[in-house]
PDB file of N, CA, C and O in Angstrom:
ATOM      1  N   UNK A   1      80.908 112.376 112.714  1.00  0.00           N
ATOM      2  CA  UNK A   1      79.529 112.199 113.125  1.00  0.00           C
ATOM      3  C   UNK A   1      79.262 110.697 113.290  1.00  0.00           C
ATOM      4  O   UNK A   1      79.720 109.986 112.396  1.00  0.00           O
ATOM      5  N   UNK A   2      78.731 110.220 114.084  1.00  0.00           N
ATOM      6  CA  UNK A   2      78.213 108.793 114.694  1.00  0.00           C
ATOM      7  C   UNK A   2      76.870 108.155 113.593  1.00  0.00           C
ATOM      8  O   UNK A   2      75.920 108.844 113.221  1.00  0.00           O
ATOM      9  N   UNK A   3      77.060 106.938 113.284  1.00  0.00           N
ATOM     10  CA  UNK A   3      76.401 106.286 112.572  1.00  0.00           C
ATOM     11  C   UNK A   3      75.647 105.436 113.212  1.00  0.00           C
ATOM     12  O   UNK A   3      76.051 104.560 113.977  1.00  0.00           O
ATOM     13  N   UNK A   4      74.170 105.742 112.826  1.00  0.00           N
ATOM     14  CA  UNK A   4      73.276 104.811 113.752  1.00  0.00           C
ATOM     15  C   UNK A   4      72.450 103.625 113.000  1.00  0.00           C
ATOM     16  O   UNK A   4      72.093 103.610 111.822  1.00  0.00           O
ATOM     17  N   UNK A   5      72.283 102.820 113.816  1.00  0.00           N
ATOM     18  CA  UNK A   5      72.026 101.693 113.092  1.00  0.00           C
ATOM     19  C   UNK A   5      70.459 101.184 113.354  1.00  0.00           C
ATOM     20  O   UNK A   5      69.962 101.376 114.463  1.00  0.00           O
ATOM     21  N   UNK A   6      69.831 100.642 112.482  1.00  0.00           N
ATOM     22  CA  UNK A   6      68.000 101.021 112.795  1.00  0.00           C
ATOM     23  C   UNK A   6      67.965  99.372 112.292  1.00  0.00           C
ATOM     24  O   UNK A   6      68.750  98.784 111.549  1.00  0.00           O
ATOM     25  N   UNK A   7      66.718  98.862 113.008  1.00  0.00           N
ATOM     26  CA  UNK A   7      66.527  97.373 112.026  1.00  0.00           C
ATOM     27  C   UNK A   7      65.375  97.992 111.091  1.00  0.00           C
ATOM     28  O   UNK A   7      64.464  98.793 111.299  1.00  0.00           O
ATOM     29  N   UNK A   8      65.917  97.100 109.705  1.00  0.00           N
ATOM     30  CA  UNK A   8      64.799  97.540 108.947  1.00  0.00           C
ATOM     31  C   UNK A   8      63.173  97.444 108.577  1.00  0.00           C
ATOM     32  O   UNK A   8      62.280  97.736 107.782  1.00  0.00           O
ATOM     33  N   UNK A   9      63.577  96.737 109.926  1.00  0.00           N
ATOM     34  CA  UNK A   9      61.983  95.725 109.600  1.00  0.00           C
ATOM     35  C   UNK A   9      60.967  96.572 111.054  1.00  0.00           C
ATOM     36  O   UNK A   9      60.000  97.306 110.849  1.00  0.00           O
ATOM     37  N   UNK A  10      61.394  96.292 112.131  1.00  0.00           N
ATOM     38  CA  UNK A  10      60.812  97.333 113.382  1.00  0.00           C
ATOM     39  C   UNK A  10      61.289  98.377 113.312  1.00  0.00           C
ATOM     40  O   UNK A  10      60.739  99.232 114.006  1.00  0.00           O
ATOM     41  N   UNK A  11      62.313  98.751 112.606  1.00  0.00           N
ATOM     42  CA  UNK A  11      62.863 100.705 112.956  1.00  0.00           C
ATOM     43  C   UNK A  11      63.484 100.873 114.330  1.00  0.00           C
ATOM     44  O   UNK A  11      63.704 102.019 114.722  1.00  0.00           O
ATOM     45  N   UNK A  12      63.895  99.457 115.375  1.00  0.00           N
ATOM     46  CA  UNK A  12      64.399  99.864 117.002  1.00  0.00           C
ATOM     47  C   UNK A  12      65.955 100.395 116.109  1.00  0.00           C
ATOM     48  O   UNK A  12      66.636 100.136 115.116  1.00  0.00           O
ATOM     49  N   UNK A  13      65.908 100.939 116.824  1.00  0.00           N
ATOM     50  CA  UNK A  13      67.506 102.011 116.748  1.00  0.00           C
ATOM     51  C   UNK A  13      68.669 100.251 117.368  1.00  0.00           C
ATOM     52  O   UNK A  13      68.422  99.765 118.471  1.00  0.00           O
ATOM     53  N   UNK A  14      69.691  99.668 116.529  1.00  0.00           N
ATOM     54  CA  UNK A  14      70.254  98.816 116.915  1.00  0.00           C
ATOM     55  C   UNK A  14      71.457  99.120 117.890  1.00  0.00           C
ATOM     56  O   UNK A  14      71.726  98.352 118.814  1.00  0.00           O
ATOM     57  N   UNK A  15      72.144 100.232 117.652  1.00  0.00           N
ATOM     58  CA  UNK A  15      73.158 100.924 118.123  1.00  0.00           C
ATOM     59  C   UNK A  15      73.582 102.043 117.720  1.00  0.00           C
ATOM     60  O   UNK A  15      72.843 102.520 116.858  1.00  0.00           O
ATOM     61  N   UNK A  16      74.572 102.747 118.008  1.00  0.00           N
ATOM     62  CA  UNK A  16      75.496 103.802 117.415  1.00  0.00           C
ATOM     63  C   UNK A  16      76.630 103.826 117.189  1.00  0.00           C
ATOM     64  O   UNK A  16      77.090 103.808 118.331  1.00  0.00           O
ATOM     65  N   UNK A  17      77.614 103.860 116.406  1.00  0.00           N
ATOM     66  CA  UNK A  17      79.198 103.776 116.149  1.00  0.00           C
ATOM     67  C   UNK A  17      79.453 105.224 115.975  1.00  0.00           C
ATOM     68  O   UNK A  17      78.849 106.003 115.237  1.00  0.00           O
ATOM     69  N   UNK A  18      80.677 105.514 116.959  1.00  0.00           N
ATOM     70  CA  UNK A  18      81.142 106.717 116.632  1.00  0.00           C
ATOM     71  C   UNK A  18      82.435 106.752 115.739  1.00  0.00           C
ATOM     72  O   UNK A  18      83.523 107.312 115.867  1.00  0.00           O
ATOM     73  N   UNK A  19      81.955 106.036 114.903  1.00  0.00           N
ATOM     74  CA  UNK A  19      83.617 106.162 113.388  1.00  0.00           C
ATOM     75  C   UNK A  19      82.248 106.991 112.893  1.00  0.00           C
ATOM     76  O   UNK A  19      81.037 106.954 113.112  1.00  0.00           O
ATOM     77  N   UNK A  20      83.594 108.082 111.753  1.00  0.00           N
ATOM     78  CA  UNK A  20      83.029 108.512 110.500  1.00  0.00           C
ATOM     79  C   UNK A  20      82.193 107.821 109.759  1.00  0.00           C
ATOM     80  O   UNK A  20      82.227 106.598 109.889  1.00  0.00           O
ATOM     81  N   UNK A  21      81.425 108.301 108.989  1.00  0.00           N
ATOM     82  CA  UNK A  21      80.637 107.569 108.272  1.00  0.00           C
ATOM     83  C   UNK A  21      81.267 106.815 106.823  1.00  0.00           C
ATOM     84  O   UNK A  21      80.818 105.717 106.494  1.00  0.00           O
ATOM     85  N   UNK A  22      81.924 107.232 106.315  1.00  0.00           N
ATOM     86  CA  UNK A  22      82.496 107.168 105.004  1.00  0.00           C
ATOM     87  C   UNK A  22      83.439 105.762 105.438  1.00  0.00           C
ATOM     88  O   UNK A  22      83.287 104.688 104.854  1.00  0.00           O
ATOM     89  N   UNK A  23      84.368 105.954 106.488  1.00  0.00           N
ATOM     90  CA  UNK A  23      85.267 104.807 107.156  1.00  0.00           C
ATOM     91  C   UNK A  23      84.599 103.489 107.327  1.00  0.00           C
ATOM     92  O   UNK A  23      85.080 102.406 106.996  1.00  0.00           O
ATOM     93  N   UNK A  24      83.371 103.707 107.910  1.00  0.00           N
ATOM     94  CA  UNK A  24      82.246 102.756 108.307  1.00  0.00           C
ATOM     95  C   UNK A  24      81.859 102.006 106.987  1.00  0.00           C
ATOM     96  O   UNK A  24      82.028 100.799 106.818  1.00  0.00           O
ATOM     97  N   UNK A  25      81.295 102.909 106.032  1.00  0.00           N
ATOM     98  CA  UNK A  25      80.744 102.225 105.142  1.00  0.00           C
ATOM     99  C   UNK A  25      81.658 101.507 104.130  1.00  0.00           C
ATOM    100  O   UNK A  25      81.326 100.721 103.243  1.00  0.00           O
ATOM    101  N   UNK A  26      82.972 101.985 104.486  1.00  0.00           N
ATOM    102  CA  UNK A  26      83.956 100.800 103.681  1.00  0.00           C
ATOM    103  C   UNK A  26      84.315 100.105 104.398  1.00  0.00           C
ATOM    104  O   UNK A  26      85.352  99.592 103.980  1.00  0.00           O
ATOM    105  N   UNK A  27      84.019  99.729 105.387  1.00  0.00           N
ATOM    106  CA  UNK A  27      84.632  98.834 106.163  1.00  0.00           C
ATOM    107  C   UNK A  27      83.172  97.409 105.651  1.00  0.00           C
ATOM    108  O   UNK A  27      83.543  96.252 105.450  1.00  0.00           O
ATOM    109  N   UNK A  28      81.747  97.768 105.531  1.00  0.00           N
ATOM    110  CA  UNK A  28      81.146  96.968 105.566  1.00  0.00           C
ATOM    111  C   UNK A  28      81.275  96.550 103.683  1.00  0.00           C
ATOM    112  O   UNK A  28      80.470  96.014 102.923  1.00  0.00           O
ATOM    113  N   UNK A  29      82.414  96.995 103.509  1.00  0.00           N
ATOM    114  CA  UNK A  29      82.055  96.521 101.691  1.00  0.00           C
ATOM    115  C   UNK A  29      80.720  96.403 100.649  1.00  0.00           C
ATOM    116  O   UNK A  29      80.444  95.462  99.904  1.00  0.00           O
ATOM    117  N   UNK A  30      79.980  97.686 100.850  1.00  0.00           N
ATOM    118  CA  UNK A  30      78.869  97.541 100.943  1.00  0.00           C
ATOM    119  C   UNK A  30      78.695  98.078  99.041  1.00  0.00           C
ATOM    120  O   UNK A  30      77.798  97.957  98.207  1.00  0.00           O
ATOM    121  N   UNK A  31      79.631  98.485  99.038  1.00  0.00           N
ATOM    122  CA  UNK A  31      80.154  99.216  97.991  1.00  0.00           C
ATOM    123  C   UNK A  31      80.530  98.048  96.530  1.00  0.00           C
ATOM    124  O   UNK A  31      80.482  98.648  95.456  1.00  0.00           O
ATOM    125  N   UNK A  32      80.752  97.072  96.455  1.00  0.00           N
ATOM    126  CA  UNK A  32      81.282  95.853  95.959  1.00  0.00           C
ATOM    127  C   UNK A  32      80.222  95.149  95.385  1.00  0.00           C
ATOM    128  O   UNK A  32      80.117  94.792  94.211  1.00  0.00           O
ATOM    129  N   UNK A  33      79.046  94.894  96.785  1.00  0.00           N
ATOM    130  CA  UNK A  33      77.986  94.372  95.906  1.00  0.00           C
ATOM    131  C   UNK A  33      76.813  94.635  95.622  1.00  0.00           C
ATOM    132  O   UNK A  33      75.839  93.914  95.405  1.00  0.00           O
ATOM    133  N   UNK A  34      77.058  96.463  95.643  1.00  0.00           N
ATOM    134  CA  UNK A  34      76.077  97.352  94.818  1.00  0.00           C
ATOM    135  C   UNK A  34      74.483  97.057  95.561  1.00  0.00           C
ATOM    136  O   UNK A  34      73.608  96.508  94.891  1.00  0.00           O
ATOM    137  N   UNK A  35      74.344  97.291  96.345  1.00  0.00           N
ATOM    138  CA  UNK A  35      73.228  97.308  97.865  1.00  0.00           C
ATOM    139  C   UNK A  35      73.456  98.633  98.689  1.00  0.00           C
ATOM    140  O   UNK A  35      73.101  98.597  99.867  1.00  0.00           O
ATOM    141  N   UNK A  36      74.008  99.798  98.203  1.00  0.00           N
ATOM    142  CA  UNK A  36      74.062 100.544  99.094  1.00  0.00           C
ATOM    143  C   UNK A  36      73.015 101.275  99.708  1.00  0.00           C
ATOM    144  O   UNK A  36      72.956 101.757 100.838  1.00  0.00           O
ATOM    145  N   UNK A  37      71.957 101.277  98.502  1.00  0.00           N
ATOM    146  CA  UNK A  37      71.172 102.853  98.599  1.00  0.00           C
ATOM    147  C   UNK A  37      69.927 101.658  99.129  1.00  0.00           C
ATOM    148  O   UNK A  37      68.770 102.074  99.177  1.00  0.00           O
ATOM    149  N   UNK A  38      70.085 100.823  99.349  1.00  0.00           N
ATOM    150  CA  UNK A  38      69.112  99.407 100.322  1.00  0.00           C
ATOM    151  C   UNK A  38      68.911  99.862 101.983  1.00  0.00           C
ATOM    152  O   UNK A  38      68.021  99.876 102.834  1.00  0.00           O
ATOM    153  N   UNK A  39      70.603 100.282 101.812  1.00  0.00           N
ATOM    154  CA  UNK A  39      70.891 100.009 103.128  1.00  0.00           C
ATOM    155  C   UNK A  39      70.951 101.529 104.182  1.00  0.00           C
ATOM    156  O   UNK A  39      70.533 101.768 105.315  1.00  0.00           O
ATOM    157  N   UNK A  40      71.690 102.343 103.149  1.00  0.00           N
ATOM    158  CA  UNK A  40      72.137 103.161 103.627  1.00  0.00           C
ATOM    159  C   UNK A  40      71.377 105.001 103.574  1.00  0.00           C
ATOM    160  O   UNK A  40      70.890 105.551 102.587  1.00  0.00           O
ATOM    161  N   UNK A  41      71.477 105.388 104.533  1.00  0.00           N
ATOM    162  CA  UNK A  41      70.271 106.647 104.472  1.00  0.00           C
ATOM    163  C   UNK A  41      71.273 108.283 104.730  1.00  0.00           C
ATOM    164  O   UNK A  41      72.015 108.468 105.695  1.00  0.00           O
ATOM    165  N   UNK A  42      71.087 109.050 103.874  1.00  0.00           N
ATOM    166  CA  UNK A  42      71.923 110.274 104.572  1.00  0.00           C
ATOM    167  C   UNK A  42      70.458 111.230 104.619  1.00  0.00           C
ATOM    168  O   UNK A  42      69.635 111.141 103.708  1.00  0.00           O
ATOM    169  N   UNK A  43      70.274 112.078 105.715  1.00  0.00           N
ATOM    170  CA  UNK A  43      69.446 112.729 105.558  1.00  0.00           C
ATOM    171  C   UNK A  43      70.280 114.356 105.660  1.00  0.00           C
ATOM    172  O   UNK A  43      71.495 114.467 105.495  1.00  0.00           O
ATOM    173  N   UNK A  44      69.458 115.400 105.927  1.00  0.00           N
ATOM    174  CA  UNK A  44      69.722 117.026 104.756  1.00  0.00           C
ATOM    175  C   UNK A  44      71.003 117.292 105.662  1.00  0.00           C
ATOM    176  O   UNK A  44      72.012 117.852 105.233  1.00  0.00           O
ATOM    177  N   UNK A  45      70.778 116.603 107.591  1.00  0.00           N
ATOM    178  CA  UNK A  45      71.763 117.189 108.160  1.00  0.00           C
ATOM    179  C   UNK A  45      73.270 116.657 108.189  1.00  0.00           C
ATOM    180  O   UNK A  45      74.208 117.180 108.791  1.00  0.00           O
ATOM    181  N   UNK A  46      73.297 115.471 107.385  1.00  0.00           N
ATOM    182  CA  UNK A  46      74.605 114.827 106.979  1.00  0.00           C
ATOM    183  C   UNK A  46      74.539 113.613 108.192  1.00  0.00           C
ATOM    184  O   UNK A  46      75.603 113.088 108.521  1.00  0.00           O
ATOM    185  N   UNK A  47      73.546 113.278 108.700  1.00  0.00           N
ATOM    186  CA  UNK A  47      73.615 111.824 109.132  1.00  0.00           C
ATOM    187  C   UNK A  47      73.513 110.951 108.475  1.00  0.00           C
ATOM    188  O   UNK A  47      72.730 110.860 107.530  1.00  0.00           O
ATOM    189  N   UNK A  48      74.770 109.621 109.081  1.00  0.00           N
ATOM    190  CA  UNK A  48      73.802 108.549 108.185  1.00  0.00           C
ATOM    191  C   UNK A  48      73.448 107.340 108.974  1.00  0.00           C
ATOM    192  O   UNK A  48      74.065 107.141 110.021  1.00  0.00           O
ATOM    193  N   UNK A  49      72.419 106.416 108.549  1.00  0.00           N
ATOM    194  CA  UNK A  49      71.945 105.495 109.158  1.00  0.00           C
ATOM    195  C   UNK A  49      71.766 104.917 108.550  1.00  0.00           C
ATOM    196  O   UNK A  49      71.280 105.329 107.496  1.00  0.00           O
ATOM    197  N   UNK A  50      72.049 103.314 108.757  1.00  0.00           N
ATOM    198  CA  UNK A  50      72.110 101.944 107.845  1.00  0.00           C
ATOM    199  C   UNK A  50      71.448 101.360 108.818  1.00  0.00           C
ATOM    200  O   UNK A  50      71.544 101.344 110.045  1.00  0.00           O
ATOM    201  N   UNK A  51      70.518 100.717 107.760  1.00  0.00           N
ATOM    202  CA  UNK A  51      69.285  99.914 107.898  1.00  0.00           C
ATOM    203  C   UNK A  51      69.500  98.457 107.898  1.00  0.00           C
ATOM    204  O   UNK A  51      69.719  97.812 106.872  1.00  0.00           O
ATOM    205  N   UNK A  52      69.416  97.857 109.333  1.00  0.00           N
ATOM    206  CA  UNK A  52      70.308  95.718 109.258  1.00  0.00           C
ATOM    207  C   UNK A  52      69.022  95.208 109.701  1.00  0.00           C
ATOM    208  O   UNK A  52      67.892  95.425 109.265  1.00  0.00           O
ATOM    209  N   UNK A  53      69.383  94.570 110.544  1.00  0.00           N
ATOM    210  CA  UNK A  53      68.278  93.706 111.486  1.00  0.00           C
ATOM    211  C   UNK A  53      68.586  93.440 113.075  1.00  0.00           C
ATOM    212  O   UNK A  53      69.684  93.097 113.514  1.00  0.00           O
ATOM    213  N   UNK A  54      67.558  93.634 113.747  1.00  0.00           N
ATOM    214  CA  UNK A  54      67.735  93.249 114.836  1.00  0.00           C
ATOM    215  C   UNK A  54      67.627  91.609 115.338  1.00  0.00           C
ATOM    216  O   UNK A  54      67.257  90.906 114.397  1.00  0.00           O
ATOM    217  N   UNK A  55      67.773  91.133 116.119  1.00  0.00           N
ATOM    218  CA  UNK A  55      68.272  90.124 116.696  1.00  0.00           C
ATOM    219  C   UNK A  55      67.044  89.455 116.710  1.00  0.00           C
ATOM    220  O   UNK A  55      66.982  88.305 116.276  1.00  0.00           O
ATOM    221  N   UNK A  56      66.136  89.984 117.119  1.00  0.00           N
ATOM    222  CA  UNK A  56      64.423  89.347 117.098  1.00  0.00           C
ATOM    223  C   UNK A  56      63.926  89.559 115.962  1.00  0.00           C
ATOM    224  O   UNK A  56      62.801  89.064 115.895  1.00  0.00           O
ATOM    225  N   UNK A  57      64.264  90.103 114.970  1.00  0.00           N
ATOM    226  CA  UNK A  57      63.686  90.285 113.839  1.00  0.00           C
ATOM    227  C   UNK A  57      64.059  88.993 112.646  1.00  0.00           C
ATOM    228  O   UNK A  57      63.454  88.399 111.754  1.00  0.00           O
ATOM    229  N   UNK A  58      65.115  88.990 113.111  1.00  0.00           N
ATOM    230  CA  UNK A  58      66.212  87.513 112.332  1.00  0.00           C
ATOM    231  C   UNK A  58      65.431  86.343 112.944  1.00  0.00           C
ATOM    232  O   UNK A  58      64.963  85.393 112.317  1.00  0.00           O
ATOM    233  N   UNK A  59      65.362  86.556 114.242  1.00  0.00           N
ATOM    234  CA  UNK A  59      64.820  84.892 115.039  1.00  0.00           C
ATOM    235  C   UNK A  59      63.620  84.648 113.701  1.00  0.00           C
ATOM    236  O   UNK A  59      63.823  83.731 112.906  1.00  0.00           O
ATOM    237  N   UNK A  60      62.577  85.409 113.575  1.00  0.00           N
ATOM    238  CA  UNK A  60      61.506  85.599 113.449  1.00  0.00           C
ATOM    239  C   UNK A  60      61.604  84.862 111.783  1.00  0.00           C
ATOM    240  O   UNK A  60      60.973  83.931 111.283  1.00  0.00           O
ATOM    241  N   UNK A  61      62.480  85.579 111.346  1.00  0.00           N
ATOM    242  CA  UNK A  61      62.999  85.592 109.348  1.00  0.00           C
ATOM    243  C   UNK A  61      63.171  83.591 109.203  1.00  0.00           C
ATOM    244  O   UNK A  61      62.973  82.822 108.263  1.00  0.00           O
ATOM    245  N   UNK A  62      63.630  83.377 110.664  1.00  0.00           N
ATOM    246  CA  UNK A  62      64.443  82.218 110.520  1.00  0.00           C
ATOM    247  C   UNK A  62      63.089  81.289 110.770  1.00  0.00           C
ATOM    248  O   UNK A  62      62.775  80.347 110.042  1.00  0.00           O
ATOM    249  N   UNK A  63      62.223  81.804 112.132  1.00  0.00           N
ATOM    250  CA  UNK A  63      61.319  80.409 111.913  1.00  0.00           C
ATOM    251  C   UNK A  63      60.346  80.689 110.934  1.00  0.00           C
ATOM    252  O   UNK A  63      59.449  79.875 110.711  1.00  0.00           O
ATOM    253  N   UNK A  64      60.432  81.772 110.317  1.00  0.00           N
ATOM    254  CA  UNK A  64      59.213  81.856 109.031  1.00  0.00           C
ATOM    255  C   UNK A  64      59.912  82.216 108.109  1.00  0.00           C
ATOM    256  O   UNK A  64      60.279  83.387 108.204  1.00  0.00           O
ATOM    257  N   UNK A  65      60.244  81.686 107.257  1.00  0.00           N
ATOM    258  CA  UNK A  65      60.715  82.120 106.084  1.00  0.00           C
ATOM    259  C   UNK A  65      60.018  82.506 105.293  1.00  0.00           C
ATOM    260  O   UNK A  65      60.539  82.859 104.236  1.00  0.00           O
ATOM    261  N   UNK A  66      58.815  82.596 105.412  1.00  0.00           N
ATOM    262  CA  UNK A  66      57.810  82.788 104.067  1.00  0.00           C
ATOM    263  C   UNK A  66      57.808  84.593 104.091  1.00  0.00           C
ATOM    264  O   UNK A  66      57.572  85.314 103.121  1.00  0.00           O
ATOM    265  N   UNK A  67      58.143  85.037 105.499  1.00  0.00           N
ATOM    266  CA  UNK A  67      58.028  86.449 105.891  1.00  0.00           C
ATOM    267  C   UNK A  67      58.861  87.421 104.334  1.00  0.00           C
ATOM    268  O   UNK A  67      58.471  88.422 103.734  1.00  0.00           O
ATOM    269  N   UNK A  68      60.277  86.418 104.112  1.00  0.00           N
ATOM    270  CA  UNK A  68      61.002  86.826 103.354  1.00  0.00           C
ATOM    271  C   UNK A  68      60.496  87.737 101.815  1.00  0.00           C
ATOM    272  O   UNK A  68      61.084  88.503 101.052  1.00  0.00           O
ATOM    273  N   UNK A  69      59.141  87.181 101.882  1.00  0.00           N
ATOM    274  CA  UNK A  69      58.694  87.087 100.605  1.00  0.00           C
ATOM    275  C   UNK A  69      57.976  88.753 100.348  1.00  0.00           C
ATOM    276  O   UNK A  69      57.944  89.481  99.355  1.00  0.00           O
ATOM    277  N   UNK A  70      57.399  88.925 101.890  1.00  0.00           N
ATOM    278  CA  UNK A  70      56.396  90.178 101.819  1.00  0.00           C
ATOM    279  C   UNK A  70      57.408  91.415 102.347  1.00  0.00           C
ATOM    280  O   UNK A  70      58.210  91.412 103.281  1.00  0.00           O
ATOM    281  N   UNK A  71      57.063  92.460 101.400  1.00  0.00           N
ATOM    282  CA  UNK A  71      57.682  94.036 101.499  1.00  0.00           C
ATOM    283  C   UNK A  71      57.623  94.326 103.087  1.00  0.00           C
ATOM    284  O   UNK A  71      58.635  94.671 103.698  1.00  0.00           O
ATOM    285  N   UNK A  72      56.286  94.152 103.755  1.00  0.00           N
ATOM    286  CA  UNK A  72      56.202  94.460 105.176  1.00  0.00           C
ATOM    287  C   UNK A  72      55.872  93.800 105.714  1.00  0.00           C
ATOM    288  O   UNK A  72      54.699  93.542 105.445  1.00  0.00           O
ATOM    289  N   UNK A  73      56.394  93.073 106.712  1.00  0.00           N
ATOM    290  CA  UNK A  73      55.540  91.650 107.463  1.00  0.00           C
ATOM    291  C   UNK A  73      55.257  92.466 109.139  1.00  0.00           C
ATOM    292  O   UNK A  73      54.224  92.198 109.752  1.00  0.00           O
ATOM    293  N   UNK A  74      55.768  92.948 109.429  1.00  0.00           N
ATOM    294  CA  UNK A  74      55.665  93.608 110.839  1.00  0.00           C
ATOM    295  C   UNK A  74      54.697  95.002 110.898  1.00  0.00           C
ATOM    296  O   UNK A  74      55.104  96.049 110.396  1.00  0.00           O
ATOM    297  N   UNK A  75      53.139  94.889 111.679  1.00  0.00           N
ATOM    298  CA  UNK A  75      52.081  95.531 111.312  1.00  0.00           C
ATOM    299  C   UNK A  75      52.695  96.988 112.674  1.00  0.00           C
ATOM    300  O   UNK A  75      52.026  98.010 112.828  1.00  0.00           O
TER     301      UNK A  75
END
C-alpha cells in the first residue's frame, strides 16, 4: 500500500510513495529518535500517512521563527 505524505501545518497532500509502509518507515529512522506517533498516522483501513512539511510552509518557519512556538499558526 502507498504512503502519503501531508504537511503538517496546511494538510496539502506532499506526495505519494509506492514502497510498503513498514520499509518506508525504516528507512526514515524514525524509530531511533522516538518521534514516531508525531509523525506517523495509520488509520482503520491500514493506510499510513506521515505528517513533514511542505516547501512553503518551511519558507514561512524560516522567516518567522516565532511561528515555531504556537501549536497552530496557519488559520
Amino acid at each position: 500500500m502507498p504512503v502519503r505524505y501531508l504537511c503538517r501545518h496546511c494538510k496539502v497532500e506532499i506526495g505519494t510513495l509506492p514502497f510498503e509502509a513498514e520499509e518506508t518507515i525504516q528507512k526514515l529512522h524514525l524509530f531511533e529518535i522516538g518521534e514516531i506517533d508525531d509523525y506517523l498516522e495509520k488509520n482503520e483501513r491500514g493506510e499510513t500517512t506521515i505528517h513533514s512539511i511542505c516547501e512553503h510552509c518551511e519558507d514561512s518557519l524560516r522567516q518567522f521563527p516565532d511561528y515555531y512556538a504556537l501549536k497552530k499558526w496557519l488559520q
